[in-house]
TIKOL-970014 format. One line per 3 residues: their letters; for each residue x, y, z of N, C-alpha, C. Coordinates in Angstrom, 1 decimal, padded with zeros to 4 digits. Layout:
TIKOL-970014
a> X,Y,Z,X,Y,Z,X,Y,Z ~ ... .
This chain:
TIKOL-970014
xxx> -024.2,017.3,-018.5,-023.4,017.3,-017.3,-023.5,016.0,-016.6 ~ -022.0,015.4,-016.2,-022.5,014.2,-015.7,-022.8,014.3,-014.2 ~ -023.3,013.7,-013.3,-023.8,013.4,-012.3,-023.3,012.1,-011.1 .
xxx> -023.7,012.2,-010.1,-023.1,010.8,-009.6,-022.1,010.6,-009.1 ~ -021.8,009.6,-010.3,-020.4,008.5,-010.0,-019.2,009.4,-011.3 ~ -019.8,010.2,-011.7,-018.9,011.0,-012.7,-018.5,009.9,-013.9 .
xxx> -019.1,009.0,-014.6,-018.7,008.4,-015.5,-017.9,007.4,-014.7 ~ -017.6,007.1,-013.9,-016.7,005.8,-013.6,-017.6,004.5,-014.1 ~ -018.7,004.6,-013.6,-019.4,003.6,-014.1,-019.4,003.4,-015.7 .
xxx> -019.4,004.3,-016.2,-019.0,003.6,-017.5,-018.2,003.3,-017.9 ~ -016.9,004.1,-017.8,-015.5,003.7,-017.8,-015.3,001.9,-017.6 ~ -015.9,001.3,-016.1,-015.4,000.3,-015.7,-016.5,-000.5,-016.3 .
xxx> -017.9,-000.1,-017.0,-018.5,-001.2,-017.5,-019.7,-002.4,-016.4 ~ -019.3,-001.7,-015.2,-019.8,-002.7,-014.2,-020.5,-001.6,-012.9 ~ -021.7,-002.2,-012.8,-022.1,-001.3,-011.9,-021.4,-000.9,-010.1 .
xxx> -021.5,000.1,-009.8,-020.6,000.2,-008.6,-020.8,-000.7,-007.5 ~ -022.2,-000.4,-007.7,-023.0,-000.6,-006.1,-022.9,-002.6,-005.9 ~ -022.2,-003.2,-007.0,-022.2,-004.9,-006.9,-021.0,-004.7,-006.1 .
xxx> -021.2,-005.6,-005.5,-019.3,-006.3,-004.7,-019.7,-007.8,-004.9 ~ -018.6,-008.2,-005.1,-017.9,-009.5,-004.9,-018.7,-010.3,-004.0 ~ -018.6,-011.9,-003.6,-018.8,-011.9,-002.2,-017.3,-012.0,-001.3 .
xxx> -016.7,-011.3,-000.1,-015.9,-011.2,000.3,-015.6,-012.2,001.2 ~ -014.5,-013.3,001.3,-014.2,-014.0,002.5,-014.0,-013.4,003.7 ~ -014.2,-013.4,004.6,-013.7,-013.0,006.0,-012.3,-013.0,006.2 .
xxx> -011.4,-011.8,006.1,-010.4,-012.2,006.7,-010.2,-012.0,008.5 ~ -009.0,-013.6,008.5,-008.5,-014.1,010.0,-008.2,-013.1,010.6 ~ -007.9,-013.3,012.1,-006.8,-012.3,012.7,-005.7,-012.3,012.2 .
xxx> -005.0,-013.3,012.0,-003.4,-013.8,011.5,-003.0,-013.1,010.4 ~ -004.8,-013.3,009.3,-004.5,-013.0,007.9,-004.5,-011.5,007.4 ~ -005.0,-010.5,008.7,-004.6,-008.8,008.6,-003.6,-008.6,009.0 .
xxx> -003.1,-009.2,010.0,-002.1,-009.3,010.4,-000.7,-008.9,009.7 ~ -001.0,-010.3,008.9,-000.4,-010.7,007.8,000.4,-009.1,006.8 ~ -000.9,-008.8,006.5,-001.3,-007.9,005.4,-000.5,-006.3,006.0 .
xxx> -001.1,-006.3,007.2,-000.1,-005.3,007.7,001.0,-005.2,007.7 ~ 001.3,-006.1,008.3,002.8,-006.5,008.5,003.7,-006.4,007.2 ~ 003.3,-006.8,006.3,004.1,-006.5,005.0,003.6,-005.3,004.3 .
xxx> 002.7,-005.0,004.8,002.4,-003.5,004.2,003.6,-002.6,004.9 ~ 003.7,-002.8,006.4,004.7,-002.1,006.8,006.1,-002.2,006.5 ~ 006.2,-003.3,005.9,007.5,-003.6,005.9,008.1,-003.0,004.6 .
xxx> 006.8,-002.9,003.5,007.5,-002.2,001.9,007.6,-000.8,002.9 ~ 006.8,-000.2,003.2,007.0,001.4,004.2,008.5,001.3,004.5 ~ 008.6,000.4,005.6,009.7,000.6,006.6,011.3,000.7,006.3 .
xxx> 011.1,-000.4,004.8,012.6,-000.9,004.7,013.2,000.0,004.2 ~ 012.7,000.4,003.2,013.1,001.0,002.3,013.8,002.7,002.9 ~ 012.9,003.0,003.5,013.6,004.1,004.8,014.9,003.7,005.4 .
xxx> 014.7,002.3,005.9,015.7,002.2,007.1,016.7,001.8,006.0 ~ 016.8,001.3,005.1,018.0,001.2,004.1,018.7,002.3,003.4 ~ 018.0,003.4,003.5,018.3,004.9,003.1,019.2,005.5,004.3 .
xxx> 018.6,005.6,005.5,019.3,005.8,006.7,020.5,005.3,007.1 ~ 020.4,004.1,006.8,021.6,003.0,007.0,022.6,003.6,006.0 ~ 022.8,003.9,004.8,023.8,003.8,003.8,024.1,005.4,004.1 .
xxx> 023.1,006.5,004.2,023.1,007.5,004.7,024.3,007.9,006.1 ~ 024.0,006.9,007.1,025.2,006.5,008.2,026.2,006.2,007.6 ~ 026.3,005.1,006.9,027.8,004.1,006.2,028.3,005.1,005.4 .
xxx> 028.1,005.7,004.3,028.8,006.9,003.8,029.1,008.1,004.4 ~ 028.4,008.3,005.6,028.8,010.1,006.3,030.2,009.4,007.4 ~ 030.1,007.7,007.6,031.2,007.8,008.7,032.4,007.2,007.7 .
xxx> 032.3,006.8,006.4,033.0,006.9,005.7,034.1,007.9,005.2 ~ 033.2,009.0,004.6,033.9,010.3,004.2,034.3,010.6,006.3 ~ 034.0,010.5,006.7,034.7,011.1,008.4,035.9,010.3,008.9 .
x> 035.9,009.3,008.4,037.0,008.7,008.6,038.1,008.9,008.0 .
């Protein structure tokens, strides 16, 4: 029976518990990160909605 980490650790070859060392990110630089995180979210909605509108007042016209 496995235990644990359920085999990930072997799967990946590398132990879990190491990290990297991490730079600090800026304020600017989460910022950043959010902001275009939201924006794959957002657009892609509001471009659905949008053509969603342009075709319904299409067929209404």
């Amino acid at each position: 029976m496995c235990r644990g980490n359920l085999g990930i650790e072997f799967m990946t070859k590398k132990p879990l518990l190491e990290h990297p060392e991490r730079r600090r990110r800026s304020w600017f630089g989460g910022f950043r990160t959010n902001f275009f995180t939201g924006l794959v979210v957002v657009a892609p909605i509001g471009m659905t909605l949008w053509l969603i509108w342009t075709v319904t007042g299409w067929i209404d016209s």
